[in-house]
C-alpha positions as a Python dict, from the first residue, in 0.01 Angstrom:
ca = {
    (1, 'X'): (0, 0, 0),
    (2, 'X'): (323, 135, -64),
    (3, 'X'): (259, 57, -512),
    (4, 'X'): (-14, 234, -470),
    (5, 'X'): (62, 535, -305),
    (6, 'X'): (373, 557, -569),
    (7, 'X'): (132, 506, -862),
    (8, 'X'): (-66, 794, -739),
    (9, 'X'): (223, 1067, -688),
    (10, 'X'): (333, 1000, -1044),
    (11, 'X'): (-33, 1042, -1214),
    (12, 'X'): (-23, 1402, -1004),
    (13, 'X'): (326, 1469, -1098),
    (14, 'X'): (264, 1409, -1486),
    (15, 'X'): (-65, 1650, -1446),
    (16, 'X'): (113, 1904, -1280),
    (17, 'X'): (382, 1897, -1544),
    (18, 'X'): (110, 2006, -1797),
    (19, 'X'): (-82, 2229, -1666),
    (20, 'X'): (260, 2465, -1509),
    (21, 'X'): (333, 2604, -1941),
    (22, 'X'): (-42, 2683, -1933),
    (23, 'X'): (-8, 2908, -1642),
    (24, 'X'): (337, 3039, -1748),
    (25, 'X'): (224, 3150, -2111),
    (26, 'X'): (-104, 3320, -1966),
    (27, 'X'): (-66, 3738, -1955),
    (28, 'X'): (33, 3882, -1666),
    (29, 'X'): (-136, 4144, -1497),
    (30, 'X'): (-119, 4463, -1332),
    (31, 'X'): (50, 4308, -1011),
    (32, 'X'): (289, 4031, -1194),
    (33, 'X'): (429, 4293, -1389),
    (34, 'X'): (525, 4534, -1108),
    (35, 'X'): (657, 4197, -937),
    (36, 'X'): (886, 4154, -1208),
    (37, 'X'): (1000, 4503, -1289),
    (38, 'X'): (1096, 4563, -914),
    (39, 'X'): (1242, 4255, -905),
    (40, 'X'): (1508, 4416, -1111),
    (41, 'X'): (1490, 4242, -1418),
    (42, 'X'): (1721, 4473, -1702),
    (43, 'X'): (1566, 4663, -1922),
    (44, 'X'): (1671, 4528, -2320),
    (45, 'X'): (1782, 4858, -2433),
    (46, 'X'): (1843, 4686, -2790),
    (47, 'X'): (1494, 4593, -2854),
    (48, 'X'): (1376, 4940, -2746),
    (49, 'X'): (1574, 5069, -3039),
    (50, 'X'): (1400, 4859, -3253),
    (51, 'X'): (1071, 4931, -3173),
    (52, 'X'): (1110, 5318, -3209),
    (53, 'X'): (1163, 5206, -3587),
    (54, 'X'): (851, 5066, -3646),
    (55, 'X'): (613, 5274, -3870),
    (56, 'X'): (924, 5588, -3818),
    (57, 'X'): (1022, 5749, -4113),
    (58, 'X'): (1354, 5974, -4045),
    (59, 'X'): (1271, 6160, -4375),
    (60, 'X'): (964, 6356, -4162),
    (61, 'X'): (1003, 6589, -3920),
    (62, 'X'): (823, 6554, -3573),
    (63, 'X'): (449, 6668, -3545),
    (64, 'X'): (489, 6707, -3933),
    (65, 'X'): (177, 6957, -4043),
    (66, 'X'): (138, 7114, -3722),
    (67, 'X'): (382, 7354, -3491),
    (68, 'X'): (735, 7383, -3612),
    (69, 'X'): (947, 7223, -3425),
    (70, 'X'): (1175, 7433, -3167),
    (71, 'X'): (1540, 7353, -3155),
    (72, 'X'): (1765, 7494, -2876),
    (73, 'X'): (2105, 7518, -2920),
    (74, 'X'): (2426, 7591, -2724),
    (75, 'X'): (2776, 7566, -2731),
    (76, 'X'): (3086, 7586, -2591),
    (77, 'X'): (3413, 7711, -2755),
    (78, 'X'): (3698, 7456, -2618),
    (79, 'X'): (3988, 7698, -2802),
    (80, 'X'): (4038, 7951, -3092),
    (81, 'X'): (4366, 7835, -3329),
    (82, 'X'): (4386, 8084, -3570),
    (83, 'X'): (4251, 8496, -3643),
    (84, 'X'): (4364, 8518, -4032),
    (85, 'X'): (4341, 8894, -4177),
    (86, 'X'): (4477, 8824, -4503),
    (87, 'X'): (4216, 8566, -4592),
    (88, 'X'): (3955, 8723, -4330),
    (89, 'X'): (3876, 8395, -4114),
    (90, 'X'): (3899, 8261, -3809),
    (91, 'X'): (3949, 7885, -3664),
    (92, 'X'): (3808, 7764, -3350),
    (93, 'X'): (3747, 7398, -3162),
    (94, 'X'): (3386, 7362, -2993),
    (95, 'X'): (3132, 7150, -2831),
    (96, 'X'): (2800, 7213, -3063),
    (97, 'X'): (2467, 7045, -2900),
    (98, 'X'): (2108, 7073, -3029),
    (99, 'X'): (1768, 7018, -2837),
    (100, 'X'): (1449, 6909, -2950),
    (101, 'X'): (1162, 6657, -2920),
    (102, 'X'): (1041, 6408, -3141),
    (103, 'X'): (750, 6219, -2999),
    (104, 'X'): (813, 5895, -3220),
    (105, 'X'): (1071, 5849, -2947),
    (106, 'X'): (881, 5825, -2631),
    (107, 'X'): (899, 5520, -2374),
    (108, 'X'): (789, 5409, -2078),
    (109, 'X'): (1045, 5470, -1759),
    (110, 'X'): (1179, 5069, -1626),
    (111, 'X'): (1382, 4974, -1361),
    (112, 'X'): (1471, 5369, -1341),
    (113, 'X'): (1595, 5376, -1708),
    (114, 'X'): (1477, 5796, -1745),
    (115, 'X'): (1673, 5879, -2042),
    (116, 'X'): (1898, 5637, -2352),
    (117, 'X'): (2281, 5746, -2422),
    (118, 'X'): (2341, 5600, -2762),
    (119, 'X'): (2642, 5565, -2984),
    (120, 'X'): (2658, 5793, -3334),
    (121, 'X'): (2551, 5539, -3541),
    (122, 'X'): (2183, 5567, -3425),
    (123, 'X'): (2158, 5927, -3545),
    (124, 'X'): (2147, 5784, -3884),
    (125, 'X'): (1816, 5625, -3802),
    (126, 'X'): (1628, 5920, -3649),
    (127, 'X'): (1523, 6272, -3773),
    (128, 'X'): (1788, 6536, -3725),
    (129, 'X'): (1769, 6892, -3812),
    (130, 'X'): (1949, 6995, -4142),
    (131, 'X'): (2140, 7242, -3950),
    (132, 'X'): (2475, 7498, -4125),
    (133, 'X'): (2691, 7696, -4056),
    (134, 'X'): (2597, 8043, -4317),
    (135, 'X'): (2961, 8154, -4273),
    (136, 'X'): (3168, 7846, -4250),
    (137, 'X'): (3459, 7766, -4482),
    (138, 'X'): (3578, 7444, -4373),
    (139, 'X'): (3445, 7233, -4056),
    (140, 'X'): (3490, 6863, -3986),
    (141, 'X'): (3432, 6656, -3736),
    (142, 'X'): (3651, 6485, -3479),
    (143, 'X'): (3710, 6076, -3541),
    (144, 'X'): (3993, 5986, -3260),
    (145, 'X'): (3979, 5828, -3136),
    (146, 'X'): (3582, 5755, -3178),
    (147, 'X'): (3364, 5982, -3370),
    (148, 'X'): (3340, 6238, -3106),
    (149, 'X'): (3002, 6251, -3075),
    (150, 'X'): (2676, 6127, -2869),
    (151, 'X'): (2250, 6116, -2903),
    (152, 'X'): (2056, 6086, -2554),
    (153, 'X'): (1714, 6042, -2571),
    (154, 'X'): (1494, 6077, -2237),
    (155, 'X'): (1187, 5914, -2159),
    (156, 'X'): (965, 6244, -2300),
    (157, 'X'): (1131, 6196, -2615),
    (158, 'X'): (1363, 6487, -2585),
    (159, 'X'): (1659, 6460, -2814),
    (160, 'X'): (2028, 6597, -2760),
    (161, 'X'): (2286, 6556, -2975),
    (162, 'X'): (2628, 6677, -2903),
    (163, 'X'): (2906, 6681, -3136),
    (164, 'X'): (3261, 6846, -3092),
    (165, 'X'): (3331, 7019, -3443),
    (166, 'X'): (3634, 7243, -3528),
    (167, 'X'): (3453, 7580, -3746),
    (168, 'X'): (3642, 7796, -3978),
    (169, 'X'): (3431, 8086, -4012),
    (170, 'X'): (3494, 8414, -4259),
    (171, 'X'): (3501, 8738, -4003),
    (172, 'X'): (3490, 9065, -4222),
    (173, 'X'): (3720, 9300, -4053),
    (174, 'X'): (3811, 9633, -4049),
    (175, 'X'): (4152, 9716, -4042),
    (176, 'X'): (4180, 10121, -4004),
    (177, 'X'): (4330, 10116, -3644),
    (178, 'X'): (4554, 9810, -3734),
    (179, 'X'): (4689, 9714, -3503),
    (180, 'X'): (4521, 9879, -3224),
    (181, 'X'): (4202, 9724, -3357),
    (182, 'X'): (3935, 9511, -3232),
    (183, 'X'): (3758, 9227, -3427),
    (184, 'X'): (3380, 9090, -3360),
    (185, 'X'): (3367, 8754, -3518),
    (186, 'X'): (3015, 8589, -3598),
    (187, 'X'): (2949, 8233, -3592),
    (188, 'X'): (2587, 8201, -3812),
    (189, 'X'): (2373, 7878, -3723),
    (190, 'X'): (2070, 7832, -3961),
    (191, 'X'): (1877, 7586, -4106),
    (192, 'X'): (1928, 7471, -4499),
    (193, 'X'): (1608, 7372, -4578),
    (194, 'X'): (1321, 7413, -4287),
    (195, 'X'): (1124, 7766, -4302),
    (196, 'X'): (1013, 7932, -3986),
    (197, 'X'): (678, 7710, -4054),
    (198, 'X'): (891, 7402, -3981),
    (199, 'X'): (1209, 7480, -3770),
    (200, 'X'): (1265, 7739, -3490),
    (201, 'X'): (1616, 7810, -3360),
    (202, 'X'): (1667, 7923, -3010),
    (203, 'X'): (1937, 7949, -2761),
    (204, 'X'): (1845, 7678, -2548),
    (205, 'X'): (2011, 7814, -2211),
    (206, 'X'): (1904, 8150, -2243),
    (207, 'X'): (2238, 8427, -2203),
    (208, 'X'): (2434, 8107, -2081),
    (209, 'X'): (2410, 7903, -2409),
    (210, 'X'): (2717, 8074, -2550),
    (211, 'X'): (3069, 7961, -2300),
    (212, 'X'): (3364, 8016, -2379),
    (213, 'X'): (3617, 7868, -2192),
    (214, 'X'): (3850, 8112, -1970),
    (215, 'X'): (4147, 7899, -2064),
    (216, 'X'): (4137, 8050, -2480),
    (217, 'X'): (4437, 8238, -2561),
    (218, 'X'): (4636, 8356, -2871),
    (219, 'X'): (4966, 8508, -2972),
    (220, 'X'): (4838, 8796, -3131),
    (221, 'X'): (4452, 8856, -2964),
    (222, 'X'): (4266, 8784, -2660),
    (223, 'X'): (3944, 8756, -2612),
    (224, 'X'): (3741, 9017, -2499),
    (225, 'X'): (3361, 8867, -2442),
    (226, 'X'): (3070, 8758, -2670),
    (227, 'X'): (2748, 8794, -2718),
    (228, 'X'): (2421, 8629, -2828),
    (229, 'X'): (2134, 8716, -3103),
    (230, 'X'): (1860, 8567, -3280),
    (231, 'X'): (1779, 8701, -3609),
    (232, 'X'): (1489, 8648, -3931),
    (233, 'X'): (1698, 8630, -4218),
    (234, 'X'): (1419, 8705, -4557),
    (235, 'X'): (1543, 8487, -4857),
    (236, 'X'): (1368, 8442, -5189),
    (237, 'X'): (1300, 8082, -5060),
    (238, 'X'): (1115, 8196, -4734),
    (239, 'X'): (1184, 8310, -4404),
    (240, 'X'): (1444, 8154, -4186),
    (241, 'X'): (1521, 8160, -3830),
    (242, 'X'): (1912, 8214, -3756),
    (243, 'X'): (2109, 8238, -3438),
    (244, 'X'): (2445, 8444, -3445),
    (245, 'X'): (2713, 8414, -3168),
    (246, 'X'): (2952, 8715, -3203),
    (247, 'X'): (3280, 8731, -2998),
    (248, 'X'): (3505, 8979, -2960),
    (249, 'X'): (3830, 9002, -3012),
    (250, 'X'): (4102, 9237, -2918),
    (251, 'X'): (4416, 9249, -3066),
    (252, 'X'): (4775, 9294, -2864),
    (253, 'X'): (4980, 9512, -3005),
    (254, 'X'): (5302, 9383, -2822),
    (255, 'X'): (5458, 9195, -3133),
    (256, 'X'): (5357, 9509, -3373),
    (257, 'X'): (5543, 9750, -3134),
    (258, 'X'): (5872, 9523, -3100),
    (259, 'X'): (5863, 9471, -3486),
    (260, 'X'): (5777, 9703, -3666),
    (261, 'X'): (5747, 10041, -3414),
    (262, 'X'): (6059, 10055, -3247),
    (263, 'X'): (6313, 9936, -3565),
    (264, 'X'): (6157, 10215, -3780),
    (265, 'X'): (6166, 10439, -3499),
    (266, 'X'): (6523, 10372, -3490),
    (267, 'X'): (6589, 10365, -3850),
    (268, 'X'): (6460, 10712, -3878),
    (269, 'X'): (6683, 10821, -3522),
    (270, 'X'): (6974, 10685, -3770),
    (271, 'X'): (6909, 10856, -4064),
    (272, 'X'): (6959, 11193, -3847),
    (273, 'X'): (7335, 11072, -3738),
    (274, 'X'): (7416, 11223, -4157),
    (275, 'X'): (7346, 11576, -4027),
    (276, 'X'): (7691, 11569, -3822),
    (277, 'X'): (7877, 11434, -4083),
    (278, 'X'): (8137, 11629, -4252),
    (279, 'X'): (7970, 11753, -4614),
    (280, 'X'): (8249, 11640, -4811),
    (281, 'X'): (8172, 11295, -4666),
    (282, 'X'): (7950, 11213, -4940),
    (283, 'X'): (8019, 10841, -4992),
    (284, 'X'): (7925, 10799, -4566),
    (285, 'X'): (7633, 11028, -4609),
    (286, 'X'): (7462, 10903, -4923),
    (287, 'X'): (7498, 10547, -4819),
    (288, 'X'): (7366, 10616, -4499),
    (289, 'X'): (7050, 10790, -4667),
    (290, 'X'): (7015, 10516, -4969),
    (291, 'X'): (7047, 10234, -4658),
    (292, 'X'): (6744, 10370, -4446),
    (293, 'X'): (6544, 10427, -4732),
    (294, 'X'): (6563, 10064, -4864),
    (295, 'X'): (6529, 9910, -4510),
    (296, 'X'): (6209, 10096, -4420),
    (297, 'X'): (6067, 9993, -4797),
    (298, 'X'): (6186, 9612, -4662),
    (299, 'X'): (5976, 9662, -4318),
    (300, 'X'): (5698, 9822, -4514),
    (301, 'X'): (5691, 9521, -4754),
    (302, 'X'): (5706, 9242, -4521),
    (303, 'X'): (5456, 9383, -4320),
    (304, 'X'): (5219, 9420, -4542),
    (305, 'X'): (5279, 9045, -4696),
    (306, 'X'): (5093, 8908, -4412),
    (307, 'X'): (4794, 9103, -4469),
    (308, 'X'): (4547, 9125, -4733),
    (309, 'X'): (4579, 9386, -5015),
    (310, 'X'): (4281, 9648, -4886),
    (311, 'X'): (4240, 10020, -5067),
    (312, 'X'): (4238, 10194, -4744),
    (313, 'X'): (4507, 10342, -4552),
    (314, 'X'): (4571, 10161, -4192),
    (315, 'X'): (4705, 10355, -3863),
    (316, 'X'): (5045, 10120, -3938),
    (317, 'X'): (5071, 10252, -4283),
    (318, 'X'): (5049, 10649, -4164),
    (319, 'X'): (5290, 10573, -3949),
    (320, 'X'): (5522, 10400, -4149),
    (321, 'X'): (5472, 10638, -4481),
    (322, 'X'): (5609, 10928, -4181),
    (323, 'X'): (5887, 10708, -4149),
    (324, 'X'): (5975, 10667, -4475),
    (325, 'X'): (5896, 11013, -4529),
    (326, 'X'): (6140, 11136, -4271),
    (327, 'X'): (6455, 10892, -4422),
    (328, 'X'): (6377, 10997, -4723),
    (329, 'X'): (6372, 11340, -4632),
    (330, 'X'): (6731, 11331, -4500),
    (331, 'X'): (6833, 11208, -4783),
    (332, 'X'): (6708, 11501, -4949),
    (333, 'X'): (6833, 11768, -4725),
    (334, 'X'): (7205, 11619, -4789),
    (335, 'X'): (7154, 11604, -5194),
    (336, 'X'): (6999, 12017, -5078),
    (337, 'X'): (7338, 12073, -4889),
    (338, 'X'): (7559, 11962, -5138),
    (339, 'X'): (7364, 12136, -5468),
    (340, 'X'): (7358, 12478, -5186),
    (341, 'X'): (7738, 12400, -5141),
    (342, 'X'): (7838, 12372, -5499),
    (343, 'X'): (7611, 12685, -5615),
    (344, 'X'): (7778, 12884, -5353),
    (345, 'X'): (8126, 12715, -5495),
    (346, 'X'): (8032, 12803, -5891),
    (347, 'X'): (7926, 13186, -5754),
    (348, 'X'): (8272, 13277, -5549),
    (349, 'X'): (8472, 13055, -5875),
    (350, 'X'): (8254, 13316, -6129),
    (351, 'X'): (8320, 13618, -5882),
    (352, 'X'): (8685, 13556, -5865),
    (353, 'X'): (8715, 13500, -6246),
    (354, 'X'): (8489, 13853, -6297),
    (355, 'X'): (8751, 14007, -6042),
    (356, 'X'): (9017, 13905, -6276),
    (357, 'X'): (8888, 14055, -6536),
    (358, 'X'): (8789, 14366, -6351),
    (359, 'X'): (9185, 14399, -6257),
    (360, 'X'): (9265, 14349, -6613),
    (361, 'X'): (9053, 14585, -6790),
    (362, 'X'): (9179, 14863, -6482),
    (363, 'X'): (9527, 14769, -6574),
    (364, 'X'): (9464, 14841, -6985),
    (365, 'X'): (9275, 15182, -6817),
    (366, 'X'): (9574, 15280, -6676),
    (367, 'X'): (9768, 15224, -6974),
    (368, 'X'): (9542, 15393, -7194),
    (369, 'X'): (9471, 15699, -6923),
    (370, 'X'): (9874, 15723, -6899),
    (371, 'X'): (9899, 15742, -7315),
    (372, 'X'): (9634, 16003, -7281),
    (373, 'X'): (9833, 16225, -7037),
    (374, 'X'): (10170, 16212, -7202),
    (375, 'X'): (9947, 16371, -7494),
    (376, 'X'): (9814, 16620, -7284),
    (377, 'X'): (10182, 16708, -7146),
    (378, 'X'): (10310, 16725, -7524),
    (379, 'X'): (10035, 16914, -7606),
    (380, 'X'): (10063, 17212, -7310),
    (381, 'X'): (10424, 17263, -7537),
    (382, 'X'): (10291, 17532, -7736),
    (383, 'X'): (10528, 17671, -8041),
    (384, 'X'): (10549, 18039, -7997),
    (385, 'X'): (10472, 18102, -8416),
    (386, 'X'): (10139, 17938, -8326),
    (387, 'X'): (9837, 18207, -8386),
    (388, 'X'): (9539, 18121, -8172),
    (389, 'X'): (9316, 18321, -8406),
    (390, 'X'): (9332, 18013, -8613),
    (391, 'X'): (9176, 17793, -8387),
    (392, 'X'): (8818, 17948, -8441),
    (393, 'X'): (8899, 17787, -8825),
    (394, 'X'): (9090, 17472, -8780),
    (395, 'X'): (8952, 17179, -8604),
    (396, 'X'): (9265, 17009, -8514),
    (397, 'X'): (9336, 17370, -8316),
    (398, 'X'): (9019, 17363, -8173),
    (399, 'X'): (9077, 17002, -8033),
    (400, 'X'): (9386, 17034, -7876),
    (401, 'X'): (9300, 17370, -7727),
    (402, 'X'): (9007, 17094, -7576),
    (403, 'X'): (9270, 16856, -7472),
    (404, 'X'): (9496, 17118, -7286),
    (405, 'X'): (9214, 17266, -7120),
    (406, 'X'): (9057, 16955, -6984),
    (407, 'X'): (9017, 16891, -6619),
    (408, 'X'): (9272, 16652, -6501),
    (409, 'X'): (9015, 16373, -6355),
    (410, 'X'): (9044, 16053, -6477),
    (411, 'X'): (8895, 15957, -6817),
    (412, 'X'): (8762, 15639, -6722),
    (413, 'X'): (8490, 15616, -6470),
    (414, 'X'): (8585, 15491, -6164),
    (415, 'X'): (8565, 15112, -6095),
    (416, 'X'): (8342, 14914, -5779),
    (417, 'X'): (8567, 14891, -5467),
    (418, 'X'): (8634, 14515, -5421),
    (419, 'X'): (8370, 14302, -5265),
    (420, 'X'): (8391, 14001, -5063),
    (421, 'X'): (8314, 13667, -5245),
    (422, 'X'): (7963, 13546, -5223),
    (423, 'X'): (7921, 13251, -4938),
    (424, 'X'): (7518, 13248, -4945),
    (425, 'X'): (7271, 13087, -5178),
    (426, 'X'): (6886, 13317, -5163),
    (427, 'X'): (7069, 13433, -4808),
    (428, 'X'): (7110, 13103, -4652),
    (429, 'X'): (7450, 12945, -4647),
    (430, 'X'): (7542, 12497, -4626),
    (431, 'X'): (7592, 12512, -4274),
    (432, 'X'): (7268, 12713, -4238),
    (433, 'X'): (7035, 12427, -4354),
    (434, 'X'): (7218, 12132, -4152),
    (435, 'X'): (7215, 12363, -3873),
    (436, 'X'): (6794, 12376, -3890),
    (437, 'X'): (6807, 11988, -4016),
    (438, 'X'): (6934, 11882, -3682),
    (439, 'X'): (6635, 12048, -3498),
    (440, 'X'): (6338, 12060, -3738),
    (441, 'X'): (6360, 11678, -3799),
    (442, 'X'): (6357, 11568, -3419),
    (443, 'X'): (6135, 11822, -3303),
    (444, 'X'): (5896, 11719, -3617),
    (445, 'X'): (5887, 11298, -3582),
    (446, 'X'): (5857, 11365, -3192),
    (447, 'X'): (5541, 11580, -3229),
    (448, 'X'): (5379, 11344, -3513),
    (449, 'X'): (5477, 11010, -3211),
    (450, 'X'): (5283, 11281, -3010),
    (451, 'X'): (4962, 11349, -3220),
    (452, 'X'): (4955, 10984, -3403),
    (453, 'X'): (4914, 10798, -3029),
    (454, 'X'): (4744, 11083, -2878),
    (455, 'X'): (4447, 10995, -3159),
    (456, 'X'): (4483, 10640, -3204),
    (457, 'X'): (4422, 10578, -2862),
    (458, 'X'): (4124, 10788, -2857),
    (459, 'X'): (3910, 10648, -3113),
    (460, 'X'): (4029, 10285, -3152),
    (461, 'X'): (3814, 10139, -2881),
    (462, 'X'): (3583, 9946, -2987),
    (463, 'X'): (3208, 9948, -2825),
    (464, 'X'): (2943, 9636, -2858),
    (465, 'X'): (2618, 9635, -2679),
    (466, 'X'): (2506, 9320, -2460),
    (467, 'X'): (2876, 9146, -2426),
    (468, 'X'): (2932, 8946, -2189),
    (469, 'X'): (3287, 8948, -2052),
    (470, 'X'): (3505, 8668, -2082),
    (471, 'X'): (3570, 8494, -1675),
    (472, 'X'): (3948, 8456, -1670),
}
């Protein structure tokens, strides 16, 4: 009883044994599947990648031949290195992301699995727009200490790819209130090759796709705020969607005015210290003159070696070409002073000579006026056998009869009374121009400090429309 029984459970056994792979390679259905997914069962991300690569060709863009596709974009500026005037640029560090869909990429939601974060390798295998930067220099991504970027794809097929890049970007500025100037830098994103029939740009965020973060300093500027457009650039190859972020900068004038203000202020405040000098000082006071004159051409030169050779005049320059103006012009008013010195000098040395010859040709006057009396007095000696009726018929009678009868005022006419020497030059004496020097030049650099801030400050602000405002 007991063989047989044994012999009958291993017949079953052996039948079971092949019939359980039938049942196991048979499709499951509706129900056996949700068993199994809820039963928690992970999801093989790496064959999922594979299968979006089946009949996908990267070269096409998404719903190729119909709509263009719309790409948002935002970013978010981590930090700002460098604002360059000479070579018109500026540096900055940011997070750059891009939005779109590409329904080649849609699965099915398992085990909760809404959306794939993927390394950068995978971009390489997808369609990505062919996105620029219209006013970038240089730009490069960061690799440290992995490349520093990511691709997430959700369940809808809804791409974002986020990359940190660091941007150096031309900024045309204008430099006529340097340096009480402000500077609105663009950042241009477009794409290379899509038209507006393929490729939209928007801000994908609306006024909040644009952040800067409130952290962002620099030496020389701060930054004001920023500001968002969208714009249809027209090119001979089409018409091309563009987004612009502009931000705003505004530059500190602190370095400027501890620099270059105050040490030519001071150099010029020197340059007055000649006008109490003694005149005959002239080794003290032209090396005083020649020394501010070469050290504000040194401060005017090594200021402008850091910026970039422009054919307009700046608000520094004016100020510094007064400067230079005014240590120049004390240099002048000495060399005036000492030419108005020595004229006066040559004028009393040619008066006193003309006096000596005045008292000279008196003295030979007197000689010749004391000759011509003692003739006179010999003359009034008449001989009594002299006959007077022949002076009608001798001229040398009728001559001395002349010379006695003459009035006894002098022959010669009479000579200037003495003057005093000449100590002016056109009515203004040595002492006379150091004596305006010391007040015109003051009273003139303090009016110009007056009328140069007075109108700097008024028209150097700088206005832009929609800006948002930097949260510090």
């Amino acid at each position: 009883m007991s063989t047989t029984k044994m012999t009958f459970l291993q017949s079953l056994s052996t039948k079971l044994l092949l019939i359980c792979p039938v049942f196991c390679y048979l499709p499951q259905d509706q129900n056996t599947s949700s068993i199994l997914k809820s039963s928690g069962k992970p999801l093989d991300i790496s064959a999922l990648l594979k299968s979006f690569q089946v009949d996908y060709d990267r070269r096409v863009r998404p719903s190729y031949g119909g709509s263009p596709v719309s790409v948002g974009v935002s970013l978010y500026v981590l930090s700002i290195s460098d604002i360059s005037e000479k070579f018109m640029d500026f540096t900055f560090d940011m997070y750059f992301r891009q939005f779109w869909v590409d329904e080649r990429l849609r699965f099915e939601k398992q085990n909760g699995v809404e959306q794939l974060v993927v390394g950068a390798d995978y971009i390489k295998q997808i369609w990505v727009p062919d996105t620029f930067f219209v006013n970038e220099k240089v730009a490069y991504f960061h690799a440290a200490t992995q490349e520093n970027q990511f691709l997430r794809i959700t369940s809808l097929g809804e791409i974002l790819r986020s990359m940190r890049l660091t941007v150096k970007a031309t900024c045309p500025m204008d430099l006529t209130y340097f340096p009480m100037d402000s500077q609105l830098c663009t950042l241009e994103i477009e794409s290379y090759g899509y038209t507006m029939a393929d490729l939209v740009y928007v801000w994908d965020d609306g006024i909040n796709s644009v952040e800067v973060d409130p952290d962002v300093s620099l030496a020389e500027f701060y930054v004001v705020g920023f500001r968002q457009r969208r714009v249809l650039e027209v090119l001979t190859s089409g018409n091309y969607s563009r987004l612009c972020a502009d931000i705003l900068f505004s530059r500190s004038m602190g370095y400027y005015l501890i620099q270059v203000y105050v040490p030519s202020s001071l150099i010029v405040i020197m340059s007055w210290v000649s006008f109490f000098l003694d005149r005959a000082s002239a080794p003290a006071r032209v090396g005083m003159g020649v020394t501010t004159v070469l050290t504000m051409v040194t401060l005017m030169g090594s200021v402008n070696r850091s910026l970039p050779k422009i054919s307009y005049m700046k608000a520094l320059d004016i100020y510094l070409a007064v400067c230079f103006f005014m240590v120049f012009g004390a240099l002048l008013e000495y060399a005036t002073v000492s030419y108005t010195g020595k004229r006066i000098k040559l004028n009393q040395r040619r008066f006193e000579e003309f006096k000596k010859k005045v008292e000279e040709m008196k003295a030979q006057l007197d000689k010749q006026r004391e000759k011509e009396v003692h003739l006179l007095n010999m003359e009034q000696m008449k001989p009594p056998y002299w006959d007077t009726r022949h002076a009608d018929f001798c001229p040398v009678k009728a001559l001395q009869n002349q010379l006695y009868y003459l009035d006894r005022a002098p022959l010669t006419p009479p000579l200037p009374s003495t003057a005093n020497p000449p100590t002016t030059l056109w009515g203004v004496r040595a002492s006379d121009i150091e004596r305006y020097a010391r007040i015109a030049f003051p009273l003139i650099f303090f009016s110009f400090h007056l009328m140069y801030w007075t109108i700097l400050i008024s028209i150097s602000g700088h206005t832009v429309e929609d800006l948002i405002a930097v949260k510090s």
